[in-house]
C-alpha positions as CSV (number, residue, x, y, z in Angstrom):
1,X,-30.3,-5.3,47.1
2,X,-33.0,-7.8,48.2
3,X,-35.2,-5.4,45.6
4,X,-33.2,-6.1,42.7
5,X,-33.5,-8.8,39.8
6,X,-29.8,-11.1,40.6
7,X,-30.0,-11.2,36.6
8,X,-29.9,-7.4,35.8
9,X,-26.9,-7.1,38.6
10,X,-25.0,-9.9,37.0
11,X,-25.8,-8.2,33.4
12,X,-24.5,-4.7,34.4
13,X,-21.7,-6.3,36.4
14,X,-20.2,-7.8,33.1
15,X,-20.4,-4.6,31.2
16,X,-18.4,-2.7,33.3
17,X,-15.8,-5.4,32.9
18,X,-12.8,-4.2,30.5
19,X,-12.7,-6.3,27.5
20,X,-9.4,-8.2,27.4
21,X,-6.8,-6.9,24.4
22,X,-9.3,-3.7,23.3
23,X,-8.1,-0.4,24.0
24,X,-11.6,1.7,23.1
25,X,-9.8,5.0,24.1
26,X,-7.6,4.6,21.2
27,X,-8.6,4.7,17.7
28,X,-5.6,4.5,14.9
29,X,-6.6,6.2,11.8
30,X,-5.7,5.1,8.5
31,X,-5.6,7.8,5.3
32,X,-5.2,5.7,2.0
33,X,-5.9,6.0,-1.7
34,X,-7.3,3.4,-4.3
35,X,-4.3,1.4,-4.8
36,X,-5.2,-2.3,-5.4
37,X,-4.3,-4.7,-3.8
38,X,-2.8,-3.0,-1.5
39,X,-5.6,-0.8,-0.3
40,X,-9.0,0.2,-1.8
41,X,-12.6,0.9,-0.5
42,X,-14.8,-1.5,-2.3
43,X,-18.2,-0.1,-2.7
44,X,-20.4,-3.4,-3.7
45,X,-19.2,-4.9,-0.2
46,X,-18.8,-1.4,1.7
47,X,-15.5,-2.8,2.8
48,X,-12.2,-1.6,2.6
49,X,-10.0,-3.8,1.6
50,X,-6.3,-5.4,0.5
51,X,-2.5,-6.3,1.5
52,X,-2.0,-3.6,3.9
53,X,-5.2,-3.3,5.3
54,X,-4.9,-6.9,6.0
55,X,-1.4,-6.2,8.1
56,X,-3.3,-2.9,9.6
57,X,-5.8,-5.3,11.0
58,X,-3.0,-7.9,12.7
59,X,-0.7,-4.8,14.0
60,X,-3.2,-2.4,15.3
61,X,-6.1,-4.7,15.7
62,X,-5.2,-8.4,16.8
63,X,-1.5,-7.4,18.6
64,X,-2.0,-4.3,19.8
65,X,-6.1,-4.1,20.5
66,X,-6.9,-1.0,18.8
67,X,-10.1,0.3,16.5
68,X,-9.2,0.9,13.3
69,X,-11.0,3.4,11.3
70,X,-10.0,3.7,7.1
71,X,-10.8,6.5,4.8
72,X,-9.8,6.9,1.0
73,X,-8.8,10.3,-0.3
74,X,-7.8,11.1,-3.7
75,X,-3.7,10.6,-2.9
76,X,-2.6,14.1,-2.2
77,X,-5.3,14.6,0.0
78,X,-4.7,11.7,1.9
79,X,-1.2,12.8,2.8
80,X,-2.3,16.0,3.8
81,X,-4.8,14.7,5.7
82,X,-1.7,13.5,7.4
83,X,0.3,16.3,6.9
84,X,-2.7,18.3,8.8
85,X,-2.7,15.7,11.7
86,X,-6.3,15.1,10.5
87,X,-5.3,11.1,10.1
88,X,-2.5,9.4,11.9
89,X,-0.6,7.4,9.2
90,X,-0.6,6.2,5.6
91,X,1.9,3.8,4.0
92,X,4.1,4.6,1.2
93,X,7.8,5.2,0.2
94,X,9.3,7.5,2.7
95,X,11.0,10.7,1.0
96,X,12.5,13.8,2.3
97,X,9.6,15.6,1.7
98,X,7.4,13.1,3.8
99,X,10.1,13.0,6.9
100,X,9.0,16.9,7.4
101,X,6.0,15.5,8.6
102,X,5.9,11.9,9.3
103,X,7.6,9.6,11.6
104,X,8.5,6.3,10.3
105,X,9.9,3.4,12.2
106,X,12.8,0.8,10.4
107,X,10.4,-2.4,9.7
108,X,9.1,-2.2,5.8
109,X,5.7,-3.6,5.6
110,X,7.0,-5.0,2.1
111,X,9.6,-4.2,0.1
112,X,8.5,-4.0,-3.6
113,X,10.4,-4.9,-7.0
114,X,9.9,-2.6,-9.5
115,X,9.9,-4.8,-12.4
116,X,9.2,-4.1,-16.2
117,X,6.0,-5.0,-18.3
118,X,5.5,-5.0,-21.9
119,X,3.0,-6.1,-24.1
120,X,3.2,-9.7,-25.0
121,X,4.3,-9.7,-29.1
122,X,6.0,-6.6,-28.9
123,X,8.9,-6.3,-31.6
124,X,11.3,-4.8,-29.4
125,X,11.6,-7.5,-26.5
126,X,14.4,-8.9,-26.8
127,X,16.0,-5.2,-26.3
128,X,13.7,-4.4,-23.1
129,X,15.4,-7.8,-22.4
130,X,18.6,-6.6,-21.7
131,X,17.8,-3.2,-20.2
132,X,20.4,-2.7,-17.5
133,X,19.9,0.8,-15.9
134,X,17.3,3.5,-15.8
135,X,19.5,5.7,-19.1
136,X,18.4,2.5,-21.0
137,X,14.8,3.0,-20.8
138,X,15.2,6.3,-23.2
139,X,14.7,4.7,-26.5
140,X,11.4,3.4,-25.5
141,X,7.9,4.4,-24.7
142,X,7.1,4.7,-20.6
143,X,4.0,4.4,-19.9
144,X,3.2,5.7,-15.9
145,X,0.1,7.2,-14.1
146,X,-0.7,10.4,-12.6
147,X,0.4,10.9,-9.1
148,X,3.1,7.9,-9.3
149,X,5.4,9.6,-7.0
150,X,8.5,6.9,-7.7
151,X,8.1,7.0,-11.2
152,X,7.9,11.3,-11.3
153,X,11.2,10.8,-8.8
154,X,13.2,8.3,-11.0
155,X,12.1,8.7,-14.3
156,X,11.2,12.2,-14.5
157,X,13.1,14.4,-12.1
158,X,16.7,11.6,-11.6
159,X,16.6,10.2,-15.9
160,X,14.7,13.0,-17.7
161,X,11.9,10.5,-19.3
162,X,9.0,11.9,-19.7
163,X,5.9,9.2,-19.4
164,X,2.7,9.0,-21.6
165,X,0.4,9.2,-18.6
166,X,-2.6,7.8,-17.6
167,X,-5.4,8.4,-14.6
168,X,-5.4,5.1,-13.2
169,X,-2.9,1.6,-13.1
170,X,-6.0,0.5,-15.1
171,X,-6.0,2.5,-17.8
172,X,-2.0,2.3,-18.0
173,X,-2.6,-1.7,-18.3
174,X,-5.3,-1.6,-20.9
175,X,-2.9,1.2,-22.8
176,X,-0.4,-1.2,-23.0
177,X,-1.9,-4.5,-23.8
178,X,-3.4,-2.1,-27.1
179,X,0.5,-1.5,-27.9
180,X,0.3,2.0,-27.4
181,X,3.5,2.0,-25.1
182,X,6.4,-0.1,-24.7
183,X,7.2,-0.3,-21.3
184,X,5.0,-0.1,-17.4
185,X,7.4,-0.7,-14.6
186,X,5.8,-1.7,-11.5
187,X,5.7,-4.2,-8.6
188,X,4.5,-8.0,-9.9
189,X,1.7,-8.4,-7.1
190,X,0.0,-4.8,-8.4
191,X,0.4,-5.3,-11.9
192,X,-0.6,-9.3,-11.5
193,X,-3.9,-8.7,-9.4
194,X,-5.1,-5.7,-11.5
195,X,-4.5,-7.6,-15.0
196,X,-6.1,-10.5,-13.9
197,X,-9.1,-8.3,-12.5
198,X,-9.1,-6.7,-16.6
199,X,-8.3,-10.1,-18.1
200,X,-5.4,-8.8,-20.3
201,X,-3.1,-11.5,-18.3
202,X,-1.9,-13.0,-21.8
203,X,-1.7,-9.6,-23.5
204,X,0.6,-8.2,-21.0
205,X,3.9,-9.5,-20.0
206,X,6.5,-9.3,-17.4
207,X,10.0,-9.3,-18.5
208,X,13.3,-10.5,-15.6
209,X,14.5,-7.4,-14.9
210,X,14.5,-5.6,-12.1
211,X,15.5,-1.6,-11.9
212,X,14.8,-1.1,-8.4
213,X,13.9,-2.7,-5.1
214,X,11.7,-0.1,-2.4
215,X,10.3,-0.4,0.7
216,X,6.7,0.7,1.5
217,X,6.0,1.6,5.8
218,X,4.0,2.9,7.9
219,X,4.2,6.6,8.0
220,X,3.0,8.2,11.6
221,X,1.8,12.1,11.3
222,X,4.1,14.1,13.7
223,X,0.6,14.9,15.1
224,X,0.0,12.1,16.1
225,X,-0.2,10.2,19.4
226,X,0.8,7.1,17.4
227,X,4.2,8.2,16.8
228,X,5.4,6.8,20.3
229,X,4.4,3.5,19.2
230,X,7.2,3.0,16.6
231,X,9.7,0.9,18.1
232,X,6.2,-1.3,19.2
233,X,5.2,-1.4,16.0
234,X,8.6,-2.4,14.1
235,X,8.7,-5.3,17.2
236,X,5.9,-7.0,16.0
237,X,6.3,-6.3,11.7
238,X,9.7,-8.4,12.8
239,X,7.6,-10.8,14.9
240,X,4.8,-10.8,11.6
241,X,8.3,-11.9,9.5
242,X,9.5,-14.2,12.0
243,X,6.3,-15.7,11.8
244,X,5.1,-16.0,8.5
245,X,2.4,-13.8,8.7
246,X,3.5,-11.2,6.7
247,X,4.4,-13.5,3.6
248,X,1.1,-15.4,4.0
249,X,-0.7,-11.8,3.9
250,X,1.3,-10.9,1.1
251,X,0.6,-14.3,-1.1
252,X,-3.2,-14.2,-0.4
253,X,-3.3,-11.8,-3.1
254,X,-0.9,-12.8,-5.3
C-alpha cells in the first residue's frame, strides 16, 4: 500500500460504492407510438417526450430508481413488441384482447374525456349540442384516424358508424377546421396541444358534451419481470394523486 497514490485508492474506493436509489441491474422498457402529448420521440431535440413519459420518469425513475429506455413503433408494432416480451409495457386502454397478454394494475395514469369537436361556424351546432348518446352521432360526419382503437370499438364495431379516416390526429384536425367533417371526438388535452401546435385553435371548437370517460394504464407484458411490481406501482400512482404530482404533470401540457 505504501506504493500506491492515497488519491487513486480513494478514487476506486468511491466507484465501487452503490449509488443510492439506482437500481443498474434493472432497466424498464417502454414501447410507445407518436401520440402527442402524451408520448412522442421528438427528432429536432433527440428526446422523447410528453404526459406519460413525464409520469414514466417519476414512477420508474425518481421513486423506484430504475433506467428507463423509450422506443416508438408504428402502434401495432409497439404492442407486439409487447405482446413478444420484446418491451415490458406500454400505456393504453386495457381491452380483452390486451389482458391475453398484459398485466395491468388498478391505478389509471389518467382517465380521459372523450369530448366532441366541430368546426367553429358549423350550421349544425346547435344539434351536436344536444347529442346525448353514441346512436345520436349517426346523422353526422365522424371524422377518426387510423389505428384509433376506441373509436373502431365504439363507433364502428358497438354503433355501426363508419368514420372518414385519416393517418394522423393532424390531418383529422386540419380536415375538420376545412369543414370536411362534422364531428372529432377526443380527449381536450390531445386535441388542445395538437391544435395549438397547427394553429387552427379558433377554427376548431369543443362542444360540452361528454360520450365517454376512459382510463389509460400502464400495461406490463406477461413476459415481463415488471409484472411483479404492480401493486408497487399503483402505491405510488395513488401517492403521485395524493400528492399533486400527477395533476401538475398533467396541466404542464395543457
Amino acid at each position: 500500500m505504501s506504493g500506491l497514490n492515497p488519491l487513486i485508492v480513494i478514487t476506486a474506493f468511491i466507484l465501487c460504492l452503490p449509488v443510492p436509489g439506482y437500481s443498474a441491474e434493472k432497466i424498464f422498457r417502454l414501447s410507445h407510438d407518436d401520440y402527442k402529448p402524451f408520448h412522442w420521440y421528438d427528432k429536432d431535440t433527440q428526446e422523447t417526450k410528453g404526459v406519460f413519459i413525464e409520469m414514466v420518469e417519476e414512477i420508474f425513475g425518481n421513486r423506484l430508481g430504475y433506467k428507463i429506455l423509450y422506443t416508438e413503433y408504428p402502434w401495432k408494432r409497439a404492442q407486439l413488441q409487447v405482446h413478444n416480451g420484446k418491451e415490458d409495457a406500454y400505456i393504453t386502454t386495457p381491452t380483452p384482447e390486451r389482458l391475453k397478454y398484459t398485466e395491468i394494475g388498478e391505478k389509471p395514469l389518467i382517465v380521459m374525456q372523450k369530448s366532441i369537436f366541430t368546426y367553429a361556424d358549423n350550421p349544425k351546432i346547435e344539434l351536436l349540442r344536444n347529442i346525448k348518446s353514441f346512436e345520436d352521432l349517426r346523422q353526422f360526419k365522424v371524422l377518426d384516424y387510423l389505428g384509433n382503437g376506441w373509436g373502431k370499438r365504439r363507433l364502428v364495431e358497438e354503433t355501426g358508424i363508419s368514420p372518414d379516416y385519416s393517418p394522423s390526429i393532424d390531418s383529422v384536425l386540419k380536415k375538420l377546421a376545412a369543414k370536411r367533417g362534422d364531428i372529432f371526438i377526443e380527449d381536450s388535452t390531445i386535441v388542445n396541444y395538437n391544435m395549438r401546435i397547427l394553429g387552427l385553435s379558433k377554427e376548431i371548437v369543443e362542444l360540452p358534451v361528454t360520450l365517454e370517460a376512459t382510463e389509460f394504464k400502464l400495461c406490463v407484458s406477461k413476459k415481463s419481470t415488471f409484472k411483479n411490481d404492480l401493486d408497487k406501482i399503483d402505491k405510488i400512482i395513488s401517492d403521485m394523486i395524493k400528492d399533486g404530482t400527477l395533476t401538475r404533470i398533467i396541466n404542464n401540457w395543457k
